[in-house]
N, C-alpha and C positions, 0 to 999 in steps of 0.2 A: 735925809733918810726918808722921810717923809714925802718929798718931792717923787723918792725914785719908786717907793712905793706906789702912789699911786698911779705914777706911769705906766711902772709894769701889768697894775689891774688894767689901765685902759689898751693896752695891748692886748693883753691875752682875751681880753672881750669883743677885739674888733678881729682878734683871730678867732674865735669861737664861732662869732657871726658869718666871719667870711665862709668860712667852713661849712656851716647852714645851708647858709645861700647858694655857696657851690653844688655841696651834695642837693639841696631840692631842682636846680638846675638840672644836675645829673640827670634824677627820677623822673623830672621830667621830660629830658630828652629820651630815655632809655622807655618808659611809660607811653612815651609818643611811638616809640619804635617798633614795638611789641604790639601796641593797637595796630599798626599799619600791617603788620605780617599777620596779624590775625586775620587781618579783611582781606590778604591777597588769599589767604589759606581758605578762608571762608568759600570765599567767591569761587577758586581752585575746585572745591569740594562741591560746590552747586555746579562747575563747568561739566565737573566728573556725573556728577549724578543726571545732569539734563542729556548729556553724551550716553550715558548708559539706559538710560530711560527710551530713548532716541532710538539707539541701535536694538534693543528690545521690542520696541515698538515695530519695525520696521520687520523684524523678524515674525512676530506674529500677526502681521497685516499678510505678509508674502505667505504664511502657512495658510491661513487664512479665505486667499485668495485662491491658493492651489487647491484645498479643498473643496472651494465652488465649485470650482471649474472641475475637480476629479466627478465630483457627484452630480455635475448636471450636464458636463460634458457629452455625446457618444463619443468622442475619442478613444477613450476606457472601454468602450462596449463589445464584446466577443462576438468578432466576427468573420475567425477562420479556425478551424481544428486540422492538426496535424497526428500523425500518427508513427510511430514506431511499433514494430510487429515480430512474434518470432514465428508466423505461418503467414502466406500468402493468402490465407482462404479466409483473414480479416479483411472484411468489405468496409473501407472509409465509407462509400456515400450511405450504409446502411445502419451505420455509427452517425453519419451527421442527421441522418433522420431520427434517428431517435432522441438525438437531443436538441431537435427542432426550437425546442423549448425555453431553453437556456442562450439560442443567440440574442443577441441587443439586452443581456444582460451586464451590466458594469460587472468587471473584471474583480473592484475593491470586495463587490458583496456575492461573488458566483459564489456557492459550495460546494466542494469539491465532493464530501459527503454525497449530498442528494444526485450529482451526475452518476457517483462511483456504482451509487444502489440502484439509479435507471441502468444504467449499463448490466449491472450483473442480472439487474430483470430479465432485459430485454435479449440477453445473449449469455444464458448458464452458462457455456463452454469456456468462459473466463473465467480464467484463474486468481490473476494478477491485473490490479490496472494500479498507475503510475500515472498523476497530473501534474505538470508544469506549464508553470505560467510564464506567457512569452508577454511581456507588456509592448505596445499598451493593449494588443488584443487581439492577442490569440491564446491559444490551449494546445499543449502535446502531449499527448497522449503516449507511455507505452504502455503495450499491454500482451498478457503470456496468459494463450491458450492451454488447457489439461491436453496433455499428451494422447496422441493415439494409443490403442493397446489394441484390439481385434476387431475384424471385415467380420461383420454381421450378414448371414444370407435368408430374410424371412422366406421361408418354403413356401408359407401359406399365398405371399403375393407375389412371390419372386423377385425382391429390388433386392441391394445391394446396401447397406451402409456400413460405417467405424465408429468405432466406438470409445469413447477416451477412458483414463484410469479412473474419472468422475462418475462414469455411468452416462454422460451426457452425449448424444446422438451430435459427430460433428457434420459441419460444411461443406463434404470433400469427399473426394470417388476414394474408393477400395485398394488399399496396398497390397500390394504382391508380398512384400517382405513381412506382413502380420496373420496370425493363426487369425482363419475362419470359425466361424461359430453361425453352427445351422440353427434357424429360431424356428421351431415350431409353437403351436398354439396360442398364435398371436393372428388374427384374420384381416389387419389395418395395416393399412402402410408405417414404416418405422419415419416419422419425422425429424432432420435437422433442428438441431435445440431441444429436441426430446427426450426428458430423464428417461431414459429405458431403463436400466436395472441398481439397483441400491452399490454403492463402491463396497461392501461387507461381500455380496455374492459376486463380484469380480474379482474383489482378492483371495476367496476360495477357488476359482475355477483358476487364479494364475496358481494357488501351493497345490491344487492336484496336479497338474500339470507340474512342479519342482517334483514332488513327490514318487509320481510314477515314473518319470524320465531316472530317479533314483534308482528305479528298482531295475533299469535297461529296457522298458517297454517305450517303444516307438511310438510317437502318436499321431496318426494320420490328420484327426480332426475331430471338435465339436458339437455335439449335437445338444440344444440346449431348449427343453422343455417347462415353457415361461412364465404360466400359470403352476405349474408341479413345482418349479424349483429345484427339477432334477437335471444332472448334467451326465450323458451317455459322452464316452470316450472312447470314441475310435481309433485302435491301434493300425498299426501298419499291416499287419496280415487277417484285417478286417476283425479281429475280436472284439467285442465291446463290453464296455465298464460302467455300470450306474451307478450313481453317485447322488445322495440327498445335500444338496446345497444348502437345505434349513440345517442340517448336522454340522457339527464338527468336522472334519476332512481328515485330519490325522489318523483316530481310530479307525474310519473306513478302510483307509489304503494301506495301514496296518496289517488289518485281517489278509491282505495278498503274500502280504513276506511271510506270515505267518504260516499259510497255506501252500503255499509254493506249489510244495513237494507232491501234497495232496491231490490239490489239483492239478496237475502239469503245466503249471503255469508256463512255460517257454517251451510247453510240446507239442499243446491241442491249441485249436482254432476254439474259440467259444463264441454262443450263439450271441451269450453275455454270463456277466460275473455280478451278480444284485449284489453292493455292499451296504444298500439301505437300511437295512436289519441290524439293529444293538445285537453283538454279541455271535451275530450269525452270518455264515457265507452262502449263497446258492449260484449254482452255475449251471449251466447248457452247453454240450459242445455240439460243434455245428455238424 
């Protein structure tokens, strides 16, 4: 009994040990193994990062580089202007003159601002301008003139001009198809690019004009007194209408429908019909 006793202690002891030994074997194959994948991980992770460092790099050398070369380049430097137009009597080379100034400027730092304000300087009659950028350099232009509205005839020196809805004196001979307007007391020549008259008293001379066409009175033409601010209207059977431009327009042409009767307005010739006067009508027949 004794014998088998202590047999089985030295068994189970040399199974306990073996068992030790095994499992520290284990750990440390499995401890070996796990190092090793760390270091492939590691290194993995430096590959990844020296690759990404790498590609980053290379991206901001190439911005970098482009950016010299944009800024010290002339390849970028504005050196043709195109034009889109909705009148023929826009002159390109008198547009590239005036922005003399702005070629061999780079394209990155033109502004478009500072050309838009030369141009509208240098040539009121624009209305509209539109800049795009053609890289690597050029500029197109469009641009939309103010409308014609009436052939200007100064009496005093006898030329001819048009005149836009702006008030501004355009580039271009006389239309047949637009009301004339006779300019008296004005002794200079009317000038291209010249504000002549404020757009307030144009759009009064177009509602007398809606107004009396209202009432059936024909109207042959114009006559427009430039210092006075007064505008005579010449009907078709020669009658004329004075009219204060610094007023209102409505009450003046009022006092005609009001009158009619009185005066025969659609019977006599008048020498004229003064609507100058608040409140008052006086007339001449011829």
């Amino acid at each position: 009994m004794i014998f088998h006793k202590k047999t089985r202690e030295r068994r189970k002891k040399f199974l306990i040990d073996s068992n030790q030994k095994i499992f520290r074997k284990t750990k440390k194959i499995r401890n070996a193994l796990l190092n090793f994948l760390a270091k492939i991980l590691f290194f993995r992770q430096i590959g990844k990062i020296f690759r990404m460092s790498f590609f980053v790099g290379m991206i901001f050398l190439g911005m970098t580089g482009f950016i010299i070369f944009a800024i010290f380049s002339p390849y970028f430097h504005l050196k043709k202007i195109t034009l889109v137009r909705n009148s023929p009597n826009i002159d390109l080379p008198e547009i590239e003159k005036s922005l003399n100034n702005f070629y061999d400027q780079n394209l990155l730092f033109i502004s478009h601002e500072d050309i838009k304000q030369k141009l509208f300087t240098d040539f009121p009659e624009f209305r509209e301008i539109q800049i795009t950028e053609n890289w690597p350099s050029a500029l197109e232009f469009t641009i939309k003139i103010s409308p014609a509205l009436f052939n200007l005839l100064n009496i005093e020196t006898a030329n001819f001009s048009v005149i836009s809805k702006d008030g501004i004196i355009l580039a271009e001979k006389s239309n047949e198809k637009l009301l004339t307007i006779k300019v008296s007391q004005y002794k200079k020549n009317i000038q291209p690019r010249q504000k002549f008259l404020e757009k307030e008293f144009l759009l009064k001379i177009l509602h007398s004009k809606q107004l009396l066409e209202s009432l059936k009175l024909k109207i042959k033409e114009f006559h427009l007194l430039y210092f006075a601010k007064e505008l005579h209207v010449v009907l078709e059977n020669n009658s004329v209408i004075w009219i204060d431009l610094q007023l209102p327009i409505e009450p003046q042409v009022e006092k005609l429908k009001f009158s009619e009767s009185r005066i025969k307005l659609y019977d006599k010739i008048f020498e004229h019909i003064d609507l100058r006067i608040p409140n008052e009508i006086f007339w001449e027949y011829k």
